[in-house]
N, C-alpha and C positions, 0 to 999 in steps of 0.2 A: 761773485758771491755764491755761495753756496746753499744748495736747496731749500736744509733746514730752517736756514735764515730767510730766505722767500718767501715759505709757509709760512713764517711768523709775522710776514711784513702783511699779507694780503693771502685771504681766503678763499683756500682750495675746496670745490666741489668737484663731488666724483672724482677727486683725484685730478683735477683738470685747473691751472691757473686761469685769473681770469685777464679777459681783453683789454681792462679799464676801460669799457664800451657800455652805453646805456641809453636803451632806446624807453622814451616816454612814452604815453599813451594815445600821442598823437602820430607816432611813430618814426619821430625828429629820431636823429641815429646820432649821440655826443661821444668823443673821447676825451677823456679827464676834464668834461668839464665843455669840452669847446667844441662848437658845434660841429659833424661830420656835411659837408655843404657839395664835396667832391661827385658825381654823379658814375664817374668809373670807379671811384674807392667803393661806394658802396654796391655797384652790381658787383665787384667783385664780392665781397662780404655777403651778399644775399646768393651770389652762385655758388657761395662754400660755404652756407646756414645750415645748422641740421638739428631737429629735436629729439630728445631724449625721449626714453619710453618714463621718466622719470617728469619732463617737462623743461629740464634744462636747452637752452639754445645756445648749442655749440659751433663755431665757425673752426671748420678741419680746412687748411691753405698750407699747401704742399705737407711738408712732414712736423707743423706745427697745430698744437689745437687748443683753444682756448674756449673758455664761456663767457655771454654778454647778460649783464643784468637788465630783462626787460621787464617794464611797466604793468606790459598789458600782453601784447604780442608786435615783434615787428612789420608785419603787414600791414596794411592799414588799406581802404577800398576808398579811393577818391574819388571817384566816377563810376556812374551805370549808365548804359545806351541799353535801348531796345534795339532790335534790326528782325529784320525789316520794319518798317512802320506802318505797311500799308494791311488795313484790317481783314485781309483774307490771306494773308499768309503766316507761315507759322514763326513764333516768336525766335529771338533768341537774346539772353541776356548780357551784355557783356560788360564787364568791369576793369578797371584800368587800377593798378596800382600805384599807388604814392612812393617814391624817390625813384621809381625805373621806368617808370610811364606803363609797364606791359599792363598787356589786354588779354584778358583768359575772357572763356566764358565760365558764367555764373553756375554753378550746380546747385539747382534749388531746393533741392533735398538735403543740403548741407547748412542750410539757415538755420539759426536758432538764436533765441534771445540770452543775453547773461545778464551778468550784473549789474546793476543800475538801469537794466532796459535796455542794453546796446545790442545792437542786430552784427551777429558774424556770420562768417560764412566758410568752406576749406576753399582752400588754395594751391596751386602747385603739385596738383593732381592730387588735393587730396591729404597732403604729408603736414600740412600747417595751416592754424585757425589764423582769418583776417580779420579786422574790426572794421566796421562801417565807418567811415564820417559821418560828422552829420549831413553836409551836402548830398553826400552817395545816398543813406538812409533815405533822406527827401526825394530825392530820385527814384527810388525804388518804391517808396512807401504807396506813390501814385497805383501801383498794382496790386496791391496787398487789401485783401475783403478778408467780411469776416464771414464766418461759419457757426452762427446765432445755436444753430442742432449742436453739434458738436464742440459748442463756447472756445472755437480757436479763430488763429486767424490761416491764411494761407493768399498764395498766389495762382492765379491761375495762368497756364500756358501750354499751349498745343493742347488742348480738351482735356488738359490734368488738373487736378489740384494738389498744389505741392503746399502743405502743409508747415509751419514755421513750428519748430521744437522747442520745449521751454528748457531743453537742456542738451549738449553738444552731443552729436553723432560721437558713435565708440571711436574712430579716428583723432578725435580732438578729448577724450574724455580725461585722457592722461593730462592735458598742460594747463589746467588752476584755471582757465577760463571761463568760469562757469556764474 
């Protein structure tokens, strides 16, 4: 089949076909429809994910590259632990992602509320907005006081207060999550 005919069958951004891939807002990963369930299909997919300075999420896999229509964002935060736990040492937060299991720590300067009230956070050093579950959220929420002076809320750790944003670090301000 030839190009032209492509472009007319299914729309091209950026120049870019898409994956027939579409991750919901819980961040279930489907192909035309049926559910993505593979847990090596999609580390691969999330090891070859990339954002656009536009907001487009693009998967580059060897000398092909496509875009996936997402919901919301394909991350999603399905867990938080504290670590340590014991009340004289210093905290650290860490979160586990949904379809890979990984465990980053949390950067709490990277929280900020969006739309509908949903708490995110960056990810992946940084490069991509995650969305809380709600499980994770409740997790987390345990730490979160407010700041009655300054009518915000924040968390506190290691003698900081890390401050929750009502709008995305310039890192995430590009991808419509807001």
């Amino acid at each position: 089949m030839d190009e032209s005919k492509l472009k007319d069958e299914f729309e091209y951004k950026d120049g870019l076909p898409p994956c027939l891939i579409y991750v919901d807002e819980e961040g279930d990963w489907y192909h035309k429809g049926a559910p993505i369930v593979r847990k090596d299909i999609l580390e691969i997919f999330y090891s070859n994910l990339e954002l656009t300075p536009g907001g487009l999420y693009v998967i580059r896999l060897k000398n092909e590259e496509c875009y996936i229509e997402v919901a919301d964002t394909p991350f999603v935060v399905q867990q938080v632990n504290v670590s340590p736990s014991s009340p004289d040492s210093d905290k650290t937060f860490l979160i586990t992602l949904k379809n890979t299991g990984e465990i980053e720590r949390l950067d709490l300067s990277t929280l900020w509320v969006g739309k509908d009230n949903v708490l995110y956070c960056l990810v992946k050093d940084g490069r991509f907005p995650a969305r809380f579950s709600r499980p994770a959220y409740y997790q987390l929420a345990k730490y979160i006081e407010e700041d009655t002076d300054e009518e915000r809320y924040f968390i506190r750790c290691n003698g900081h207060k890390h401050y929750i944003r009502m709008s995305p670090p310039d890192a995430a301000a590009g991808t419509g999550r807001t």
